[in-house]
C-alpha positions in Angstrom: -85.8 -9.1 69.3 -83.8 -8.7 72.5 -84.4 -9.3 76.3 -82.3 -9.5 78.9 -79.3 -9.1 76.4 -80.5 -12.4 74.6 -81.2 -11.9 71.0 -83.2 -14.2 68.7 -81.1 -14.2 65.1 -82.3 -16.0 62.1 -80.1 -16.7 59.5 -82.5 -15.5 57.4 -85.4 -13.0 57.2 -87.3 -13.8 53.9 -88.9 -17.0 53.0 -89.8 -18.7 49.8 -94.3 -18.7 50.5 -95.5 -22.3 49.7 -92.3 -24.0 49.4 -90.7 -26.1 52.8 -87.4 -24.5 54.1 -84.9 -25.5 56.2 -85.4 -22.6 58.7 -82.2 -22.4 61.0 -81.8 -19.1 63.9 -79.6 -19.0 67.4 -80.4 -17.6 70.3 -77.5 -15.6 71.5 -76.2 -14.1 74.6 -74.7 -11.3 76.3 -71.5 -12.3 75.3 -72.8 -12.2 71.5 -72.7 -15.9 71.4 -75.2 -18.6 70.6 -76.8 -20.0 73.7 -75.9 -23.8 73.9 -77.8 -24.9 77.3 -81.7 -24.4 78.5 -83.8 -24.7 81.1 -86.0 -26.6 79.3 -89.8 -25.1 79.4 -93.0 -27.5 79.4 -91.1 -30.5 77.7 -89.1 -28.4 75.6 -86.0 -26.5 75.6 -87.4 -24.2 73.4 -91.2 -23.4 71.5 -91.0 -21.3 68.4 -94.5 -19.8 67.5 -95.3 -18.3 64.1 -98.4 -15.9 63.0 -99.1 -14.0 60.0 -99.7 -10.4 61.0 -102.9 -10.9 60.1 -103.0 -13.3 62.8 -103.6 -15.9 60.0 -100.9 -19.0 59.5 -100.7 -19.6 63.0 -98.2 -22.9 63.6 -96.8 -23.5 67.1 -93.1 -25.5 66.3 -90.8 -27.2 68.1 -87.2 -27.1 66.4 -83.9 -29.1 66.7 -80.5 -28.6 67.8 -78.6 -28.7 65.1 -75.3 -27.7 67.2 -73.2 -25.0 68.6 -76.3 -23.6 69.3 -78.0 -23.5 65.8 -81.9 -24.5 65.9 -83.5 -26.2 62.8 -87.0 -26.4 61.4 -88.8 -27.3 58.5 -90.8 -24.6 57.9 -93.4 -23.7 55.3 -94.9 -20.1 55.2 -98.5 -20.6 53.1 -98.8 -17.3 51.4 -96.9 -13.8 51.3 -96.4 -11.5 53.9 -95.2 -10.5 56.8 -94.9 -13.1 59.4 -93.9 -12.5 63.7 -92.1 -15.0 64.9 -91.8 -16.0 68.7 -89.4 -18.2 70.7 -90.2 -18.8 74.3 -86.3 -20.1 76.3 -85.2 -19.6 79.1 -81.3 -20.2 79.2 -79.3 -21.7 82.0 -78.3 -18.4 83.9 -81.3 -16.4 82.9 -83.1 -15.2 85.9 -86.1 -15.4 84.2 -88.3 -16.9 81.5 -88.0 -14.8 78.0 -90.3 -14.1 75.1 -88.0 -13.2 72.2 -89.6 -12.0 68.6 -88.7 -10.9 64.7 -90.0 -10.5 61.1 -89.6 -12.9 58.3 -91.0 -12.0 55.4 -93.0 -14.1 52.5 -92.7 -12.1 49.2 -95.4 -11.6 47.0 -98.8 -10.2 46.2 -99.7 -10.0 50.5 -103.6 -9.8 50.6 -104.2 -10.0 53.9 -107.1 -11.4 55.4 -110.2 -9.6 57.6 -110.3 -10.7 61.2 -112.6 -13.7 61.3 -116.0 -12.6 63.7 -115.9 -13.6 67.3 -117.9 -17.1 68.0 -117.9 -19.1 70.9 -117.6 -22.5 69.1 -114.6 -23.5 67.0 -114.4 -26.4 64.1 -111.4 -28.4 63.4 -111.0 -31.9 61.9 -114.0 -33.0 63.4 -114.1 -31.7 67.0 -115.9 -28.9 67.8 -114.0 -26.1 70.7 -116.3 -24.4 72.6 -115.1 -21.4 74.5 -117.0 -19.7 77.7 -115.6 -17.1 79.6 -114.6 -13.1 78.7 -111.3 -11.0 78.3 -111.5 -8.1 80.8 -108.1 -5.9 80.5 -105.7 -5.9 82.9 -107.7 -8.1 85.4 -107.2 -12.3 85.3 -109.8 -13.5 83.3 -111.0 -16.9 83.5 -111.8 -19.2 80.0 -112.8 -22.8 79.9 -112.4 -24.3 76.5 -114.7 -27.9 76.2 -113.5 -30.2 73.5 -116.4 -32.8 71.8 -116.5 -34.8 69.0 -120.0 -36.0 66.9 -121.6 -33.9 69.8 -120.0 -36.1 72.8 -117.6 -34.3 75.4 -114.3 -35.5 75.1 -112.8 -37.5 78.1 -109.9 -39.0 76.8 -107.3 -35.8 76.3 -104.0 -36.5 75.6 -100.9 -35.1 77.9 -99.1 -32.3 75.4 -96.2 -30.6 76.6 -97.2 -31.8 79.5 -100.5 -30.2 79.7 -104.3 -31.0 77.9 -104.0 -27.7 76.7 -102.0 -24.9 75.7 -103.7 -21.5 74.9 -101.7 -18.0 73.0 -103.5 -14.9 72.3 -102.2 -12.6 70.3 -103.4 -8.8 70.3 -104.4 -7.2 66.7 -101.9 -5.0 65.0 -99.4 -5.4 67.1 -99.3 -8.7 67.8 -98.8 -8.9 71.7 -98.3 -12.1 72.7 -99.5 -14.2 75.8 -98.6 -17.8 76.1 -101.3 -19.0 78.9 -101.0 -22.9 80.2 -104.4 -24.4 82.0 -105.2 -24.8 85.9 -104.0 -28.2 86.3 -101.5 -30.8 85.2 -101.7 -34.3 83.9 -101.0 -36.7 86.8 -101.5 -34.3 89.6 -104.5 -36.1 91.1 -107.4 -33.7 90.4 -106.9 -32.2 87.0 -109.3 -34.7 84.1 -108.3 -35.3 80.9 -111.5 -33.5 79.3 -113.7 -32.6 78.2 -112.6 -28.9 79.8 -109.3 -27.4 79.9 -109.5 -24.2 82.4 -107.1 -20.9 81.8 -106.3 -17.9 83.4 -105.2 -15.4 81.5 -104.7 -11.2 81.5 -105.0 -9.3 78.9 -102.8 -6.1 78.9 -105.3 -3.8 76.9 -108.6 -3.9 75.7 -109.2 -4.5 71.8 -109.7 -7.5 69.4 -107.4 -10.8 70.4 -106.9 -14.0 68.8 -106.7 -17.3 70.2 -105.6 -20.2 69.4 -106.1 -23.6 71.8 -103.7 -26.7 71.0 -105.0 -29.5 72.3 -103.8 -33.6 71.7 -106.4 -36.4 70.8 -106.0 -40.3 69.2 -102.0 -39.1 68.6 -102.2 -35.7 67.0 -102.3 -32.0 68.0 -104.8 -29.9 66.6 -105.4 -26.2 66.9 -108.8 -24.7 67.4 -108.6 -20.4 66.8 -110.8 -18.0 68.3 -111.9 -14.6 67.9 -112.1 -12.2 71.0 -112.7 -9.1 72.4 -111.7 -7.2 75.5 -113.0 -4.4 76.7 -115.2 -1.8 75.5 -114.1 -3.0 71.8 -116.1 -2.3 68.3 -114.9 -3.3 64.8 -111.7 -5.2 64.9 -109.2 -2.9 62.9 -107.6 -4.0 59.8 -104.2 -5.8 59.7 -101.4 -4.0 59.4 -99.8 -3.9 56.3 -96.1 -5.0 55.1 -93.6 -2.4 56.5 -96.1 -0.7 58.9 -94.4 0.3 62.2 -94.8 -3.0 64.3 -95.3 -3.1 68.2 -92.7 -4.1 70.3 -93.6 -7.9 68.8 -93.4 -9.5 72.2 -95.4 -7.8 74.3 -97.1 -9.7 77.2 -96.4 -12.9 78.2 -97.6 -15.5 80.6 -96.9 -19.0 82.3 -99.5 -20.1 84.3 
Protein backbone atom coordinates (compact mmCIF):
# COMPACT_ATOMS: atom_id res chain seq x y z
CA UNK A 1 0.00 0.00 0.00
CA UNK A 2 2.98 2.40 0.55
CA UNK A 3 6.07 3.52 -1.45
CA UNK A 4 8.28 6.06 -1.11
CA UNK A 5 6.07 7.28 1.97
CA UNK A 6 2.98 7.63 -0.50
CA UNK A 7 0.11 5.66 0.54
CA UNK A 8 -2.97 4.69 -1.66
CA UNK A 9 -6.18 5.14 0.98
CA UNK A 10 -9.67 4.25 -0.08
CA UNK A 11 -12.42 5.47 1.68
CA UNK A 12 -13.63 2.29 1.67
CA UNK A 13 -12.56 -1.43 1.50
CA UNK A 14 -15.78 -3.45 0.80
CA UNK A 15 -17.90 -3.17 -2.16
CA UNK A 16 -21.51 -3.96 -2.88
CA UNK A 17 -20.76 -7.09 -5.99
CA UNK A 18 -22.98 -6.27 -9.04
CA UNK A 19 -24.19 -2.94 -7.99
CA UNK A 20 -22.16 0.52 -9.53
CA UNK A 21 -20.48 2.53 -6.70
CA UNK A 22 -19.13 5.73 -6.44
CA UNK A 23 -15.54 4.50 -5.61
CA UNK A 24 -13.52 7.54 -4.09
CA UNK A 25 -9.49 6.96 -2.46
CA UNK A 26 -6.40 9.71 -2.19
CA UNK A 27 -3.17 9.27 -2.57
CA UNK A 28 -1.33 10.69 0.25
CA UNK A 29 2.04 11.85 1.09
CA UNK A 30 4.80 11.99 3.45
CA UNK A 31 3.29 14.66 5.15
CA UNK A 32 0.00 12.35 5.58
CA UNK A 33 -1.80 14.49 3.14
CA UNK A 34 -3.59 13.92 -0.03
CA UNK A 35 -1.36 14.48 -3.01
CA UNK A 36 -3.04 17.34 -5.15
CA UNK A 37 -0.36 17.60 -8.25
CA UNK A 38 1.08 14.82 -10.78
CA UNK A 39 3.32 14.24 -13.20
CA UNK A 40 0.92 12.99 -15.41
CA UNK A 41 1.87 9.34 -16.92
CA UNK A 42 0.87 8.31 -20.59
CA UNK A 43 -2.10 10.77 -20.85
CA UNK A 44 -3.01 10.47 -17.44
CA UNK A 45 -2.30 11.81 -14.11
CA UNK A 46 -3.18 8.68 -12.80
CA UNK A 47 -4.37 4.69 -14.05
CA UNK A 48 -6.11 2.72 -11.43
CA UNK A 49 -6.09 -1.08 -12.36
CA UNK A 50 -8.44 -3.65 -10.76
CA UNK A 51 -8.22 -7.67 -10.80
CA UNK A 52 -9.95 -10.32 -8.94
CA UNK A 53 -7.42 -12.43 -7.22
CA UNK A 54 -8.28 -14.97 -9.34
CA UNK A 55 -6.96 -12.70 -11.93
CA UNK A 56 -10.66 -12.66 -13.23
CA UNK A 57 -12.59 -9.02 -13.44
CA UNK A 58 -9.81 -7.40 -14.86
CA UNK A 59 -10.82 -3.45 -15.70
CA UNK A 60 -8.05 -0.90 -16.37
CA UNK A 61 -9.83 2.83 -15.06
CA UNK A 62 -9.06 6.07 -15.30
CA UNK A 63 -10.74 8.14 -12.30
CA UNK A 64 -11.45 11.88 -11.66
CA UNK A 65 -10.48 14.54 -9.48
CA UNK A 66 -12.99 15.21 -7.35
CA UNK A 67 -10.78 17.84 -5.22
CA UNK A 68 -8.35 18.33 -2.53
CA UNK A 69 -7.02 15.40 -3.78
CA UNK A 70 -9.98 12.94 -3.67
CA UNK A 71 -10.17 10.63 -6.94
CA UNK A 72 -13.69 9.36 -8.16
CA UNK A 73 -14.90 6.35 -10.08
CA UNK A 74 -17.77 4.51 -10.92
CA UNK A 75 -16.94 1.29 -10.22
CA UNK A 76 -18.72 -2.06 -10.41
CA UNK A 77 -17.17 -5.22 -8.93
CA UNK A 78 -19.08 -8.36 -10.84
CA UNK A 79 -19.05 -11.07 -8.27
CA UNK A 80 -17.65 -11.58 -4.62
CA UNK A 81 -14.25 -11.69 -3.55
CA UNK A 82 -11.30 -10.35 -3.05
CA UNK A 83 -10.20 -7.83 -5.39
CA UNK A 84 -6.19 -6.03 -5.74
CA UNK A 85 -6.32 -2.82 -6.73
CA UNK A 86 -3.45 -0.81 -8.44
CA UNK A 87 -2.76 2.87 -9.06
CA UNK A 88 0.21 3.85 -11.16
CA UNK A 89 1.22 8.14 -10.07
CA UNK A 90 3.93 9.65 -10.00
CA UNK A 91 3.58 12.96 -7.84
CA UNK A 92 5.35 16.21 -8.52
CA UNK A 93 8.42 15.72 -6.18
CA UNK A 94 8.56 12.01 -6.45
CA UNK A 95 11.92 10.97 -7.79
CA UNK A 96 10.40 8.25 -9.34
CA UNK A 97 7.44 6.58 -10.93
CA UNK A 98 5.27 4.38 -8.15
CA UNK A 99 3.06 1.39 -8.23
CA UNK A 100 0.87 1.63 -5.18
CA UNK A 101 -1.79 -1.43 -4.17
CA UNK A 102 -4.75 -2.62 -1.64
CA UNK A 103 -7.68 -5.04 -1.05
CA UNK A 104 -11.30 -4.21 -1.52
CA UNK A 105 -13.44 -6.76 -0.86
CA UNK A 106 -16.89 -8.02 -2.66
CA UNK A 107 -18.88 -10.09 -0.01
CA UNK A 108 -20.50 -13.06 -0.67
CA UNK A 109 -20.43 -16.71 -1.73
CA UNK A 110 -16.56 -16.11 -3.56
CA UNK A 111 -16.21 -19.16 -6.00
CA UNK A 112 -13.27 -18.47 -7.58
CA UNK A 113 -12.45 -19.37 -10.95
CA UNK A 114 -9.54 -21.98 -12.38
CA UNK A 115 -6.87 -20.33 -14.39
CA UNK A 116 -8.08 -20.29 -17.99
CA UNK A 117 -5.26 -22.73 -20.24
CA UNK A 118 -2.54 -20.88 -22.01
CA UNK A 119 -3.43 -20.21 -25.93
CA UNK A 120 -1.81 -18.08 -28.27
CA UNK A 121 -5.01 -16.53 -29.81
CA UNK A 122 -7.40 -14.36 -27.87
CA UNK A 123 -11.38 -13.58 -28.82
CA UNK A 124 -12.98 -10.42 -28.03
CA UNK A 125 -15.91 -8.58 -29.62
CA UNK A 126 -15.04 -9.79 -32.82
CA UNK A 127 -11.25 -9.44 -33.19
CA UNK A 128 -9.10 -12.11 -32.74
CA UNK A 129 -5.31 -11.27 -30.46
CA UNK A 130 -2.81 -13.39 -31.42
CA UNK A 131 0.23 -13.58 -29.15
CA UNK A 132 3.95 -14.91 -30.31
CA UNK A 133 6.76 -14.75 -28.20
CA UNK A 134 7.77 -16.50 -24.48
CA UNK A 135 8.19 -15.36 -20.79
CA UNK A 136 11.74 -16.30 -19.74
CA UNK A 137 12.40 -15.03 -15.93
CA UNK A 138 14.34 -12.45 -15.17
CA UNK A 139 15.68 -11.89 -18.70
CA UNK A 140 13.62 -9.17 -21.32
CA UNK A 141 11.39 -11.16 -23.16
CA UNK A 142 10.13 -10.07 -26.38
CA UNK A 143 5.98 -10.50 -27.29
CA UNK A 144 4.26 -9.26 -30.33
CA UNK A 145 0.56 -9.25 -30.03
CA UNK A 146 -1.27 -9.02 -33.93
CA UNK A 147 -4.81 -7.72 -33.87
CA UNK A 148 -7.36 -9.00 -36.97
CA UNK A 149 -10.75 -8.82 -37.54
CA UNK A 150 -13.03 -11.53 -39.96
CA UNK A 151 -9.40 -12.96 -40.48
CA UNK A 152 -7.85 -9.50 -41.93
CA UNK A 153 -4.77 -7.90 -39.93
CA UNK A 154 -5.75 -4.79 -38.48
CA UNK A 155 -4.02 -1.51 -39.90
CA UNK A 156 -5.98 1.06 -38.63
CA UNK A 157 -5.08 1.10 -34.65
CA UNK A 158 -6.17 3.73 -32.70
CA UNK A 159 -3.64 6.03 -30.44
CA UNK A 160 -4.64 5.04 -26.53
CA UNK A 161 -2.93 6.69 -23.90
CA UNK A 162 -0.78 7.51 -26.32
CA UNK A 163 0.19 4.21 -27.45
CA UNK A 164 -1.61 1.15 -29.78
CA UNK A 165 -1.15 -0.88 -27.04
CA UNK A 166 -0.84 -1.26 -23.48
CA UNK A 167 0.03 -4.72 -21.91
CA UNK A 168 -0.14 -5.79 -17.62
CA UNK A 169 0.79 -9.11 -16.41
CA UNK A 170 -0.05 -10.09 -13.34
CA UNK A 171 1.77 -13.15 -11.55
CA UNK A 172 -0.69 -15.98 -9.90
CA UNK A 173 -1.24 -15.84 -6.27
CA UNK A 174 0.31 -13.12 -5.55
CA UNK A 175 -0.53 -10.87 -7.98
CA UNK A 176 2.77 -9.10 -9.08
CA UNK A 177 2.22 -6.62 -11.30
CA UNK A 178 4.03 -5.42 -14.50
CA UNK A 179 2.63 -2.56 -16.50
CA UNK A 180 4.70 -2.97 -19.98
CA UNK A 181 4.03 -0.16 -22.89
CA UNK A 182 5.05 -1.30 -26.76
CA UNK A 183 8.37 -0.43 -28.76
CA UNK A 184 7.18 2.54 -30.44
CA UNK A 185 4.89 5.51 -30.25
CA UNK A 186 2.15 6.95 -32.33
CA UNK A 187 3.54 9.79 -34.50
CA UNK A 188 7.22 8.95 -34.08
CA UNK A 189 7.80 8.24 -37.78
CA UNK A 190 8.40 4.40 -37.76
CA UNK A 191 5.99 2.85 -35.33
CA UNK A 192 2.44 1.50 -37.64
CA UNK A 193 -0.70 1.54 -36.39
CA UNK A 194 -1.21 -2.36 -36.72
CA UNK A 195 -1.68 -5.00 -37.12
CA UNK A 196 1.45 -5.72 -34.41
CA UNK A 197 2.03 -4.07 -31.27
CA UNK A 198 5.69 -5.17 -30.06
CA UNK A 199 6.60 -5.38 -26.04
CA UNK A 200 9.35 -5.95 -23.98
CA UNK A 201 8.77 -7.15 -20.87
CA UNK A 202 10.66 -9.15 -17.66
CA UNK A 203 9.25 -11.28 -15.72
CA UNK A 204 10.61 -11.47 -12.06
CA UNK A 205 10.00 -15.27 -11.47
CA UNK A 206 9.04 -18.11 -13.28
CA UNK A 207 5.35 -19.44 -12.86
CA UNK A 208 1.82 -18.97 -14.40
CA UNK A 209 1.08 -15.02 -15.59
CA UNK A 210 -1.75 -13.36 -16.90
CA UNK A 211 -2.07 -10.89 -19.56
CA UNK A 212 -4.21 -8.66 -20.51
CA UNK A 213 -3.53 -6.36 -23.94
CA UNK A 214 -5.84 -3.05 -24.30
CA UNK A 215 -5.84 -2.04 -27.51
CA UNK A 216 -8.29 1.06 -29.33
CA UNK A 217 -10.25 0.33 -32.59
CA UNK A 218 -13.53 2.30 -34.48
CA UNK A 219 -13.63 4.52 -30.93
CA UNK A 220 -13.50 1.86 -28.24
CA UNK A 221 -10.94 0.08 -26.04
CA UNK A 222 -11.06 -3.52 -25.79
CA UNK A 223 -9.14 -5.97 -23.63
CA UNK A 224 -7.86 -9.25 -25.07
CA UNK A 225 -6.40 -11.71 -21.74
CA UNK A 226 -3.90 -14.22 -22.05
CA UNK A 227 -2.68 -17.12 -20.34
CA UNK A 228 1.14 -17.61 -19.81
CA UNK A 229 3.87 -19.32 -18.50
CA UNK A 230 7.50 -18.64 -17.53
CA UNK A 231 9.89 -20.82 -16.90
CA UNK A 232 10.12 -24.34 -16.06
CA UNK A 233 6.20 -24.04 -14.99
CA UNK A 234 3.52 -27.05 -14.69
CA UNK A 235 -0.12 -26.72 -13.45
CA UNK A 236 -0.98 -23.23 -12.68
CA UNK A 237 -1.86 -23.34 -8.84
CA UNK A 238 -5.17 -22.41 -7.61
CA UNK A 239 -6.29 -18.93 -6.60
CA UNK A 240 -5.73 -17.88 -3.39
CA UNK A 241 -8.54 -17.75 -1.28
CA UNK A 242 -10.29 -14.66 0.73
CA UNK A 243 -7.99 -13.80 3.69
CA UNK A 244 -4.99 -15.90 2.46
CA UNK A 245 -1.61 -14.03 3.17
CA UNK A 246 -1.23 -11.83 -0.01
CA UNK A 247 2.19 -10.90 -1.74
CA UNK A 248 3.54 -7.69 -1.38
CA UNK A 249 0.48 -6.64 -4.08
CA UNK A 250 2.74 -4.51 -6.17
CA UNK A 251 5.47 -6.33 -6.99
CA UNK A 252 7.23 -5.55 -10.32
CA UNK A 253 6.63 -2.97 -12.38
CA UNK A 254 7.62 -1.59 -15.70
CA UNK A 255 7.50 1.43 -18.23
CA UNK A 256 8.87 0.78 -21.31
Amino acid sequence: MSQDGYTLRPETTTVEPGKLSDFRFTVDGPDGRPVTRYTPLHGKKLHLIVARRDLSGFQHLHPSEAGGGVWTVPLTLPDPGAYRFFTDVQPEGAKKQLTLGTDVTAPGDFRPRKLPKVEQVAKVDGYEVTLTGSLTPGATSKLVLSVSKGGKPLTDLEPYLEAYGHLVALRDRDLAYLHVHPDGEPGDGKTRPGPSITFYAEVPSSGAYRLYLDFQHEGKVRTAEFTATAGDQGTPTPPAEPGSEPGDGHGDHEHN
